[in-house]
N, C-alpha and C positions, 0 to 999 in steps of 0.2 A: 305099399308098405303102410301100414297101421302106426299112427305116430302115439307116442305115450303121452299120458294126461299131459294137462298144463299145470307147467309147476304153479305152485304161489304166486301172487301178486306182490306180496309182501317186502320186502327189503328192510332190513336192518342192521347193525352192527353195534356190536356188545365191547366195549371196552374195560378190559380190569383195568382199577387202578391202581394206586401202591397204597399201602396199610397204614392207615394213620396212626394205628395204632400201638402198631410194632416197633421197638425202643432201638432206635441206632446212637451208638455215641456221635457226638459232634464232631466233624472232622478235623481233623490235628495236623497243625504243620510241621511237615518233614524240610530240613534243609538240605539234604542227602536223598539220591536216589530212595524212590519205595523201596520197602521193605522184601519185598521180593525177589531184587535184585541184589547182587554182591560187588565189591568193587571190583576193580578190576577192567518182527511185516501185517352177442345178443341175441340176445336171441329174440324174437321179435315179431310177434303177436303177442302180447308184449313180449320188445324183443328183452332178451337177458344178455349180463356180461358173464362169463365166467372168468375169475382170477384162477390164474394157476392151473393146474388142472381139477378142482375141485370144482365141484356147481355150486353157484354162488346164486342168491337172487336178481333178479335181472332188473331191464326193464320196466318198469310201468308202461301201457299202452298208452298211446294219446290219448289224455285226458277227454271229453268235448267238454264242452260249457254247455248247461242248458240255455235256452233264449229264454225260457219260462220263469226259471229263477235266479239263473247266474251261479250255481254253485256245480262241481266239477266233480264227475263220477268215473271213476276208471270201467270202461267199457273196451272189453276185450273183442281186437279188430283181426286178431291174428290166429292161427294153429301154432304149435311148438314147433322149429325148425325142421328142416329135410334133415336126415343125416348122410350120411355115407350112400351112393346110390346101392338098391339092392339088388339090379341086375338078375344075375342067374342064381350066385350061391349067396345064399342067406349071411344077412352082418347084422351090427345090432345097431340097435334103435338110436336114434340122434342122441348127442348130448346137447346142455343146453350151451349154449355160447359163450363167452367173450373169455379175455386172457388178460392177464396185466403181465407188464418187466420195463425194461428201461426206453428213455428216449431222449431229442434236443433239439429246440428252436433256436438258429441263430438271434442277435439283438435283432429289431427294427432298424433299418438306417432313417432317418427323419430326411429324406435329401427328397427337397422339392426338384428338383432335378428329373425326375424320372421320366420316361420318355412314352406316349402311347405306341401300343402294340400294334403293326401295321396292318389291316384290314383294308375291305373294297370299301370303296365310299357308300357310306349310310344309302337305305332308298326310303324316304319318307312321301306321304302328300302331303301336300301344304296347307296345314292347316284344316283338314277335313273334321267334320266332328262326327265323322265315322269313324268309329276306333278300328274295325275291323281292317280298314285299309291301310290302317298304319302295319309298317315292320321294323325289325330289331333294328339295332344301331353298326352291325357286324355281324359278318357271315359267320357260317355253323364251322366251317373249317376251320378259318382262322383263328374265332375263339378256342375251339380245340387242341387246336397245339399249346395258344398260348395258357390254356391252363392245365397243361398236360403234366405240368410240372412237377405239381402236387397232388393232381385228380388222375389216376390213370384206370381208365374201363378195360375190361376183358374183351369188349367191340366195339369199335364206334358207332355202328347201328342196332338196332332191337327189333325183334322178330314179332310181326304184329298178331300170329295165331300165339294162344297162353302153350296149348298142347306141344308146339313144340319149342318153344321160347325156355318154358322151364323142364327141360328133359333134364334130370335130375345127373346125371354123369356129364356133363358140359352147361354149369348155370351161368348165369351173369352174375355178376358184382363187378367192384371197384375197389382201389387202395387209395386209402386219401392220408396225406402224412399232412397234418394241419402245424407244424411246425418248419417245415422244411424253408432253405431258403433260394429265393427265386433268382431266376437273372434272363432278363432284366426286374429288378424291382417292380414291387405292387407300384397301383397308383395309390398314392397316399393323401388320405383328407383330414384333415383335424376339423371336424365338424361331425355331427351326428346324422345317423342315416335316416333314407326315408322308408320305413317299413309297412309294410299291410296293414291294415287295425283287423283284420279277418282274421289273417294264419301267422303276421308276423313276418312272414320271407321279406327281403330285403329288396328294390328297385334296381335292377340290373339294364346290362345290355340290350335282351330281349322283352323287356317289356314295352308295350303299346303306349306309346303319348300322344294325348291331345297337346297338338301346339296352343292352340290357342285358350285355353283353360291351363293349364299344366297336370293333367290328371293322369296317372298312370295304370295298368291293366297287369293287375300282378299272375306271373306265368305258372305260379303252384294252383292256386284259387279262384282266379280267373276275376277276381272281385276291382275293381274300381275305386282307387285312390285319390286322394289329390297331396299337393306337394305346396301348398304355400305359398302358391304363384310361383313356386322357383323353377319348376319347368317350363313355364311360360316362355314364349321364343319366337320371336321371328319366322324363320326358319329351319330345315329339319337339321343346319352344320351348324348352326347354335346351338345344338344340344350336345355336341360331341366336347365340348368345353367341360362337362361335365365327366369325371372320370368313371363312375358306376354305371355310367350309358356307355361309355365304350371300352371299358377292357373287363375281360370275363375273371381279374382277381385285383379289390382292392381291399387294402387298410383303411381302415378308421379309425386314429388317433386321437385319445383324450386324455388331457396332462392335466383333468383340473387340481390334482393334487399336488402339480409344481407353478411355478410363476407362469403368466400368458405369455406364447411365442417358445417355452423352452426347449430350445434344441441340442438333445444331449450328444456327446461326444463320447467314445469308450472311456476317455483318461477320467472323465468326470464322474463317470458310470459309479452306481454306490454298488457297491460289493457287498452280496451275503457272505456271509462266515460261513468256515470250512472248518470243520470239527475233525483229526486224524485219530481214530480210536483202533491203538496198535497192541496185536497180540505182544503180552510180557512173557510167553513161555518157551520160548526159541533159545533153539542150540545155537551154539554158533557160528557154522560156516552158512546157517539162516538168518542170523540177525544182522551177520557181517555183508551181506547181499541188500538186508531190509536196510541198511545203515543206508549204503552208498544210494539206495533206490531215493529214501527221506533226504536226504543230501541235496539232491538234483532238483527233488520236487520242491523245497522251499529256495533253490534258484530260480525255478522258473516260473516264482508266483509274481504276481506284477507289485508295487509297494502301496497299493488302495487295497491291497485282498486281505481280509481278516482272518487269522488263524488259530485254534486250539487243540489240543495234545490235550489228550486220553489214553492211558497205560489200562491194562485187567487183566490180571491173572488171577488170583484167589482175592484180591483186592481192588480199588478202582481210585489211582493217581490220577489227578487233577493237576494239569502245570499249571504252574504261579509264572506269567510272564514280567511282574513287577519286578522280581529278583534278576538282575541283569549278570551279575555274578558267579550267579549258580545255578545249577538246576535243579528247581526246590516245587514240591508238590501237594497239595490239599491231598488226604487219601480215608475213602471211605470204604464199609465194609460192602464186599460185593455178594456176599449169600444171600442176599434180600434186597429187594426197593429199597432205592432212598426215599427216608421220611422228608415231609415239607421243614423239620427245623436245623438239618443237617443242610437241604437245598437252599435254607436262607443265611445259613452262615456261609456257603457260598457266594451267593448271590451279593449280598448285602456286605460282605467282608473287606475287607482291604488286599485281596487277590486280584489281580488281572486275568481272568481267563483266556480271552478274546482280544488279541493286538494286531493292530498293522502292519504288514509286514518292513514297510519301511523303519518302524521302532520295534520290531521284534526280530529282524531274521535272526540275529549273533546269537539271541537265544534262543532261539529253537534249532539253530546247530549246535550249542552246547546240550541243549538237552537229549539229541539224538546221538552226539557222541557219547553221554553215560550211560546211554543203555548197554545193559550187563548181560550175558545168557544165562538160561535157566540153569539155578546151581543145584538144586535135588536130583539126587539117582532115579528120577522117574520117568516111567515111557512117556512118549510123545501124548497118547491117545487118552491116558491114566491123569492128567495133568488136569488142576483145576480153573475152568476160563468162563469169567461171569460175565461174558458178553454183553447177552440181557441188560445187565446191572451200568453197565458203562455207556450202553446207548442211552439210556433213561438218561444218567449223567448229562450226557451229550445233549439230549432235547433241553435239558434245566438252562444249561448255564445258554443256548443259542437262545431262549426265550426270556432269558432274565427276569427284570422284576415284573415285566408286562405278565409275569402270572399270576400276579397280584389283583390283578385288574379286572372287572367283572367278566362274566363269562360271555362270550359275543363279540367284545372287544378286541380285532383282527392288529397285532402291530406291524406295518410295511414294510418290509425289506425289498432291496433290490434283487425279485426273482428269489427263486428255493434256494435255501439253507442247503450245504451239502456234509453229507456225516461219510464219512468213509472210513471201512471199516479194512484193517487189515490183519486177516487172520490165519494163523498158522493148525490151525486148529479145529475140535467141534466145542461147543457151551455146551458145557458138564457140569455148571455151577451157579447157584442163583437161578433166580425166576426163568422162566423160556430154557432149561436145560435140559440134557437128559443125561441118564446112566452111565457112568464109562463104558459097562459092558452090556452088550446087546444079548446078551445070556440073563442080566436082571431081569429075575420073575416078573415086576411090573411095567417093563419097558415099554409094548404096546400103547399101556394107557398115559405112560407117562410121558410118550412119544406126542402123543394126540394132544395131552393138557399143553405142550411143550408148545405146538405146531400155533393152536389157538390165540396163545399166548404171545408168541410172537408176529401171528399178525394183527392182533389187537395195539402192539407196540408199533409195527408198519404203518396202520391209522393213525397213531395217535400222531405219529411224523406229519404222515401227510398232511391233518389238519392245520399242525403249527408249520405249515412250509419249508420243511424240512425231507431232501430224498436219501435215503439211505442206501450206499454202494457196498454192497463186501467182496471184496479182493481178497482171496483166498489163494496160499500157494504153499510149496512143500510137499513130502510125501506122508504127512499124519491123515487121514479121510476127517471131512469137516462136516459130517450129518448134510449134505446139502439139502433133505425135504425140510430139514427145522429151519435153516437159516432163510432159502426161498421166499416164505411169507413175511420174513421183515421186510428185506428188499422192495416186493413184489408189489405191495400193500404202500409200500411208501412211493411209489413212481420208480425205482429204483434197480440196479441189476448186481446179478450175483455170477463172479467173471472165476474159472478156476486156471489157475496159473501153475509150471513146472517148478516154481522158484519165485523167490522173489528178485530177481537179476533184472535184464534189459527190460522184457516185453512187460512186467510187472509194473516197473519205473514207471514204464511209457503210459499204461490205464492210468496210475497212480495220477499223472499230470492232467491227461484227456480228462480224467471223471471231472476234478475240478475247473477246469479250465471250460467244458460243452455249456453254454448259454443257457439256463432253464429258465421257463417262465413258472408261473404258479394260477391259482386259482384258474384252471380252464374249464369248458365249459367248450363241447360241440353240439352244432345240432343241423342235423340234416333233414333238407325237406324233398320232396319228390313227389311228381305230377302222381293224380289219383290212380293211375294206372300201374305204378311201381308199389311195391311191398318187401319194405327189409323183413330180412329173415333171419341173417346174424349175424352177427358181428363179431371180431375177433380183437383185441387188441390193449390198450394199456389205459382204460378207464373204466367206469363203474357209472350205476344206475345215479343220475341225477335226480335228484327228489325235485318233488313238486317247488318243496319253498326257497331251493336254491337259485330260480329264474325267472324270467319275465314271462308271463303269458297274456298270451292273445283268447282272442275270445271261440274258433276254431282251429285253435293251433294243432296237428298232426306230428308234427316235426318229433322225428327221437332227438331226444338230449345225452348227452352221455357227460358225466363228469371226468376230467380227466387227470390222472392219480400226476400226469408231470406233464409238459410242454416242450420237446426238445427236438431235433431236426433229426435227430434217428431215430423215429418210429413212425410207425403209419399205423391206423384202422385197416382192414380187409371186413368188405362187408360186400354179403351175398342177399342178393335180389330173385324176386320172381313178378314176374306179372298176375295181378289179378283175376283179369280177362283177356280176350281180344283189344286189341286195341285199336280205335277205330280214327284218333288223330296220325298227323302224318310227323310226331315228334315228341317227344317226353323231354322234361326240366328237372334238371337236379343243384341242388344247391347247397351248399358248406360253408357252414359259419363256425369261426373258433373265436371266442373272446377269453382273453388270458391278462395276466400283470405282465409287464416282460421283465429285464433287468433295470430298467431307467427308471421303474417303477409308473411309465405309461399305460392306461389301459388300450388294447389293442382290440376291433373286432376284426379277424381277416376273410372278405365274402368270394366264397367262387362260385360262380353260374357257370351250369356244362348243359347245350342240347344237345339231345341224341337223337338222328334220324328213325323213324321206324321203316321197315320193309316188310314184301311180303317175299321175299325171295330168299330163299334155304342160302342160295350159293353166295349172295350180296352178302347173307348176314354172316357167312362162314369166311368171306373172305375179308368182312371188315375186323375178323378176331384178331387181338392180341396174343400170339400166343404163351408169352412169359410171364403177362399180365395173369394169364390165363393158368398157367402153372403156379405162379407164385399163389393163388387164391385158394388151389384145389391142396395146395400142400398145406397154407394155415389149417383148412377145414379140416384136414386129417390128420397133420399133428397133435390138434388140439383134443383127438381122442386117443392119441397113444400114449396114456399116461405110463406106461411101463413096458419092459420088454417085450412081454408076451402081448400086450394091445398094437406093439407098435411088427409084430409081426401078422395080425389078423388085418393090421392097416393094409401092407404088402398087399393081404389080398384081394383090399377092396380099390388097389391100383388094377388092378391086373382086370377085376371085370369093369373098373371103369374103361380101360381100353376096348375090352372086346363092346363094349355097348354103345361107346362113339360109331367105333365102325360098323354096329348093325342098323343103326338108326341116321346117321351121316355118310357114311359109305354105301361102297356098291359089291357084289356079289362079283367073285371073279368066276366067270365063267365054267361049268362042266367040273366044281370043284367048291367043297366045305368053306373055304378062305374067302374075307374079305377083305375091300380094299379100303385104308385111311382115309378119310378123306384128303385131299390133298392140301387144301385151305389151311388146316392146321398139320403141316407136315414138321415142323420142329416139336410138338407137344411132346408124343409119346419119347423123345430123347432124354427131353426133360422130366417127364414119372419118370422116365427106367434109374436117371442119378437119382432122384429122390428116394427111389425103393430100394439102392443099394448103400447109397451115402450113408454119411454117419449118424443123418436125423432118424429114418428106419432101419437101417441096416444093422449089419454087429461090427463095421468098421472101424468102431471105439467099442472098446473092452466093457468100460465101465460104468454101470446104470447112472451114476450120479453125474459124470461127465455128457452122458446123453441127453438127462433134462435138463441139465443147464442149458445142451446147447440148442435141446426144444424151448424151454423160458425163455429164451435169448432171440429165436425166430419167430415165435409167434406173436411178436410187437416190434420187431425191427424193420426197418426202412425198406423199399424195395428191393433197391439195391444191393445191399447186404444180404435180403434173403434173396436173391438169385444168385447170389455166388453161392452163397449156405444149402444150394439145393444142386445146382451145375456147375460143375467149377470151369475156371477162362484156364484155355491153353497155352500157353507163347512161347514161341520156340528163338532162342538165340541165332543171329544171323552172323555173318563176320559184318565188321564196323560197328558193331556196338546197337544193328535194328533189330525190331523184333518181330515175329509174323505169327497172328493168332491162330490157332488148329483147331481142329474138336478134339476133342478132351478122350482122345482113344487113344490106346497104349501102344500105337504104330507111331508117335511120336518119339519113342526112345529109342531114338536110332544112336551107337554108341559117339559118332563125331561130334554131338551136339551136345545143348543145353538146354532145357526147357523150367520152368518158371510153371509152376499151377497154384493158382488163386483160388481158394474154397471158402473165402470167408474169413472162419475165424483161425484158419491155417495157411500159409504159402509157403507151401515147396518147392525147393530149385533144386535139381539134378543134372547130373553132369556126365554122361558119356564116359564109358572107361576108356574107350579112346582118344577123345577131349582131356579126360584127369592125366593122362599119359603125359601130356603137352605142358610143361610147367608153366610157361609164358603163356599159353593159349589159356587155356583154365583160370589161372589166376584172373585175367582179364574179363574172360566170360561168366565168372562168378562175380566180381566186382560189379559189370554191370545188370546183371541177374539181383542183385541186393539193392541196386541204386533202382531199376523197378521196382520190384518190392515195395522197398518205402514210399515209390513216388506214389502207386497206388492205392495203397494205406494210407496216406498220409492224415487222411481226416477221420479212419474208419474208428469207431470207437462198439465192441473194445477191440484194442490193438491186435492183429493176429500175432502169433509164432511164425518166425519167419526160420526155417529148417531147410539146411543143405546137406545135401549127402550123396554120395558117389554110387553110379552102377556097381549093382552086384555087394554091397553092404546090405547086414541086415535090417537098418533104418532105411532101404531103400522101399519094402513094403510100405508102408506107411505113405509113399508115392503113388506105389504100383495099383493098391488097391483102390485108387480115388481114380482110377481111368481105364473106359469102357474096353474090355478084352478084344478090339476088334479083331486080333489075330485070330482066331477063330473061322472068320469067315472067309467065303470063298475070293481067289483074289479078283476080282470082277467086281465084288463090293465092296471090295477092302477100297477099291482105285476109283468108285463113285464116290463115295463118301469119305476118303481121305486122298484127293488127287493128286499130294506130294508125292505119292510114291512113285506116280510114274518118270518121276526125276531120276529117279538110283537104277544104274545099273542089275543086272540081274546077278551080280556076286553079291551087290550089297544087301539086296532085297532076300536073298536068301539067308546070307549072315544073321540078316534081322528077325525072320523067321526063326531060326536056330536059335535065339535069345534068348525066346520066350517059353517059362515053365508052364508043363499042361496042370491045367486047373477044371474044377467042375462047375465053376460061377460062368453062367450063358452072356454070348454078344448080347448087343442089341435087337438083331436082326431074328437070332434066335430065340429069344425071350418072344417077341411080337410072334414068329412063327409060332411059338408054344400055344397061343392063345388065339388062333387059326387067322390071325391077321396078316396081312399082306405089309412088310415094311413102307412105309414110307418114301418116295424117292426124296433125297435127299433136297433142300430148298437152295 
């Protein structure tokens, strides 16, 4: 395949600002509700990011430094990524990489406490000043597990010919979630690390020490360090005292910006502010929902959390928390930017914007009890909502007077700012809006100026540490490609809800409550024998003068738009050449603020064996690992319906071209066989090509990118539910027993439970519903799953029950593999409950099911002359 030019080098980003010069009156105190209401919710050579589905400037390649003069030339190391393999039928040409959308790093705990990770005992010589005969401090296994936690590979070995290493339909990469939290805990140093002066990589486990000098042999560069005498040692178990020589994931904590020794505790923890900026155009059996939802959520804030209230509808209310009596508002006009003299009579005024909730709750229950519903005879869709204008709002008064203050001047908060946005609605008013009607002659363009617009506002968040979440619910349509690049642009995600009821509530609490850090910063390094190629995920090209550079530094840097423990990177590798060592080094560093206002650097060192053996390296695959990698890559080209049906296709030769280049020829016959190594993959593309992410199992374009925005920066986790969903079938006593996810599960006596991520389904047997006592119980604890499952997932799924043979039972049916279809000899391989039920019941169960023209599994793979899989 012929790759297309290389984009630009370039990176920039353009910010409007607001109009100095445009005349807003000075905002005027209301002591009454607004007036709105009445009385009465990489790519990589250089690699690139892409935000969103848009192509974005990526990457810079690593710099080198010249030795000649020290000044730093971007010298292009790479081609533009692979795309899609091309196999047999023709696809198109790569896009360029990366994604942005939401994410969460728990705190740090400071607990010196933490325990090394159990490994064989070191093997050193003693003292040799042979470096070569020194070895690591921990075996290859054991570090591998123990940093599997956060680094997870598509293999654990690497295939040491290039030719077939990167066979373009099964590549390598890795997901790295650099906020994720670990258990057992990192080892943690409050000290600074010892790093390369070459390339920068950090002093780990596997590097070479002279005992007797303390010099170490860094495993990217191969270059020779020394350490200040502090690896100087006795002995080679004198050096395991050391935590970055023995466990493959530590912390390096630096508090100089608190007192020496500070060891923070949650209750002490400084709390960013929480800005709630609520649609004012809601009916009201909407607002009556958004009420109870704001209700709960300033219960369940803790009384260190800082809060603000933002109303917008044709105007933009400002709560005044000084008024403890009333619910009384600053309100400005929302057709336009607020000017800098209306944000300093804010600012500088005698309003309270921002209170704690310990002296603020009572009023911000009064103020959520006055909210009014929309009183004009006006459609939902027709209604005017300056979004735009209210978020600006939002950024003013969380950055206060510090905007006064020269430009460069960073003010610290603990961890990002959170703005969350709830909206009933689309921004049809003011700056970033568009049209009411999509019939307006200039809507196109004024789609585009809209689009821009608002993620020029998503930066400008980001930079002052601020993520913007919009929680959108109701059935008005909310533009979702306009709002998108606020969110997306500011680290932030955009959640579409049926209502503003339970599952609303429950985002509403999680958004605020997920841990974020700020100012992040990755940068991955790997042995000269690896080559990123792209990357997918929730950051953007790191400029040169945002970081520290070494004098051969290689390492991608990526900036990171948020810091949070639901989201990962997904980054895809190829080899340069053969590889002629018997191992490759990869390494991950995140340096971020977190909420303590600590800076944290977090290091993982991962080896990977190399082979020269097809069947070692196929059997050390990941296959989920492996899935979840191949679905980001081809998500992130289906920016729309019809892309995300060309994607299908290029499932479908990616099967056939595993099994012609990894498999074997069945005998006297067209077909071939899977390999067997990866016999769970192809189950996993078939949910992918039918699920909601490609499929048409959601109706609706805007609910599809969301829920592609939403996977192509989400946690692994998350994205294998969002791509396969878990089966669990109700037992008597309240167990549960997991199935494949085939529609031979719904046998009528039971219950079963399907987990898809950002949906859980629980149905119930009409035989089962039959049973009043039995049902009631089986559903009770089908729900008490549910939650336990979710309990941390953000954002919160819909959790949906509904009984055989309703027509809300589709919406089940369609999320699990038809296996009725197949012959029963496969049905009883790959679903061997069956052979439990009698042959009245098995036929019953048979008789249930309606004929459909959507193929099994087995059929689909046979469509495409492959030999199924035997089941693993």
């Amino acid at each position: 395949m012929t790759n297309p030019p290389p984009p630009s080098l370039g990176y920039s980003v353009t910010v409007t600002s607001s109009n100095p010069d445009s005349s807003t009156p000075q905002p005027e105190k209301n002591s009454a509700p607004p007036p709105t209401m009445i009385p009465g919710a990489p790519r990589f050579p250089p690699p690139k990011l892409q935000q969103d589905q848009i192509p974005s400037p990526f990457f810079q390649n690593p710099n080198l430094l010249s030795p000649a003069n020290g000044v730093r030339s971007p010298v292009p190391h790479l081609s533009t990524p692979p795309g899609p393999p091309v196999f047999k039928s023709p696809v198109r040409p790569a896009a360029v990489p990366f994604r942005t959308s939401p994410a969460t790093p728990q705190p740090i705990a400071f607990s010196s406490g933490s325990t090394l990770p159990t490994s064989s005992p070191p093997h050193f010589s003693n003292g040799s000043v042979e470096l070569q005969h020194q070895v690591p401090l921990a075996t290859e296994d054991s570090a591998l597990v123990n940093g599997s936690s956060c680094t997870l590979f598509s293999a654990h070995k690497i295939l040491k010919q290039k030719k077939l290493a990167n066979v373009p339909s099964l590549s390598f990469g890795a997901l790295f979630s650099p906020g994720r939290e670990i258990f057992p805990g990192p080892q943690i140093l409050q000290r600074d690390p010892h790093r390369c002066h070459n390339c920068g990589a950090y002093a780990n486990l596997y590097c070479k020490i002279l005992l007797g000098s303390g010099q170490w042999q860094c495993v990217i560069c191969w270059k020779l360090n020394g350490s200040e005498g502090e690896y100087v040692a006795p002995s080679k178990e004198d050096l395991r005292n050391f935590p970055e020589l023995s466990s493959p994931i530590v912390d390096y904590v630096r508090t100089g910006n608190m007192r020496p020794g500070f060891i923070p505790v949650s209750d002490s923890r400084m709390s960013a502010p929480i800005v709630l900026v609520i649609d004012d155009c809601l009916d009201e059996p909407h607002l009556q929902h958004l009420q109870s939802s704001l209700h709960a959520f300033v219960d369940s804030l803790p009384p260190t959390a800082r809060i603000g209230i933002i109303l917008y509808g044709s105007t933009v209310s400002v709560y005044d928390f000084s008024e403890e009596s009333m619910a009384s508002a600053d309100v400005l006009p929302g057709d336009k930017s607020p000017i800098q003299e209306s944000l300093k009579a804010l600012i500088y005024g005698t309003g309270v914007y921002l209170s704690p909730m310990h002296a603020s709750k009572e009023v911000a229950h009064k103020i959520f009890s006055s909210l009014r519903p929309y009183k004009s005879n006006i459609a939902e869709a027709l209604r005017d909502r300056c979004l735009g204008t209210a978020v600006e709002v939002a950024l003013a008064i969380i950055q206060g007077p510090s905007a006064e203050m020269s430009r460069g001047v960073v003010k610290r908060i603990g961890g990002n700012s959170r703005i969350i946005v709830c909206a009933g609605g689309p921004n049809t008013y003011g700056p970033g809006s568009v049209p009411h009607s999509f019939s307006h002659p200039n809507y196109p363009h004024l789609e585009k100026t809209a689009l821009k617009w608002m993620e020029n506002l998503g930066h400008k968040a980001h930079r002052n540490n601020a993520v913007v979440d919009i929680l959108c619910a109701g059935t008005c349509p909310v533009r979702v490609p306009v709002l998108q690049p606020l969110a997306k642009a500011s680290g932030g995600v955009l959640v579409l809800h049926d209502d503003f009821g339970e599952a609303f509530g429950v985002n509403l609490q999680r958004a605020s409550s997920r841990a974020s850090g700020s100012h992040g910063l990755l940068e991955i390094r790997c042995s000269d024998d690896i080559l990123i190629t792209q990357v997918v995920g929730p950051g953007e090209e790191a400029h040169i003068d945002t970081h520290e550079t070494f004098k051969n530094d290689n390492a991608l840097c990526i900036q990171m738009l948020s810091v949070e423990e639901t989201q990962s990177f997904a980054l895809s590798m190829e080899t340069k050449g053969d590889i002629k060592s018997d191992c490759v080094f990869f390494q991950f560093s995140v340096q971020y603020a977190n909420v303590y206002q600590a800076d944290i650097s977090r290091v993982v060192t991962v080896k990977l064996p190399t082979v020269d053996s097809v069947s070692a390296y196929l059997e050390s695959f990941q296959d989920e690992v492996a899935a979840i990698l191949i679905a980001k890559r081809t998500l992130l080209r289906a920016k729309n319906h019809s892309d995300a049906m060309d994607m299908r296709g290029t499932i479908d030769e990616r099967i056939k071209d595993i099994a012609l280049k990894f498999g074997s020829p069945v005998p006297k016959s067209k077909l071939h066989r899977f390999p067997k190594e990866l016999s769970a993959l192809p189950e996993l593309l078939f949910h992918l090509r039918r699920g909601p992410l490609l499929g048409s199992i959601v109706g609706h374009e805007d609910e599809r990118s969301v829920l592609r925005n939403l996977f192509l920066n989400a946690s692994f986790d998350l994205s294998l539910r969002m791509v396969a969903p878990r089966c669990l079938m109700h037992r008597e006593g309240g167990t549960f027993e997991e199935l494949p996810a085939y529609d031979l599960a719904m046998q009528s006596d039971t219950a079963v439970v399907l987990d898809h991520g950002t949906d859980v389904f629980i149905w119930l047997g009409a035989e089962l519903a039959a049973d009043e006592g039995r049902s009631a119980a089986a559903l009770a604890a089908c729900r008490t799953l549910a939650e336990e499952i979710t309990e941390l997932r953000f954002p919160a799924p819909r959790i949906l029950a509904f009984k055989e043979g309703s027509s809300q039972a589709r919406y089940f049916v369609s999320r699990l593999i038809p296996a009725h279809k197949d012959p029963p000899y496969e049905q009883e391989a790959r679903f061997p409950q069956l052979r439990s039920l009698t042959t009245e019941q098995r036929t019953k169960l048979k008789s249930s099911f309606i004929h459909f023209d959507d193929p099994s599994f087995c059929e689909w793979m046979r469509s495409l002359k492959v030999v199924p899989p035997e089941p693993s």
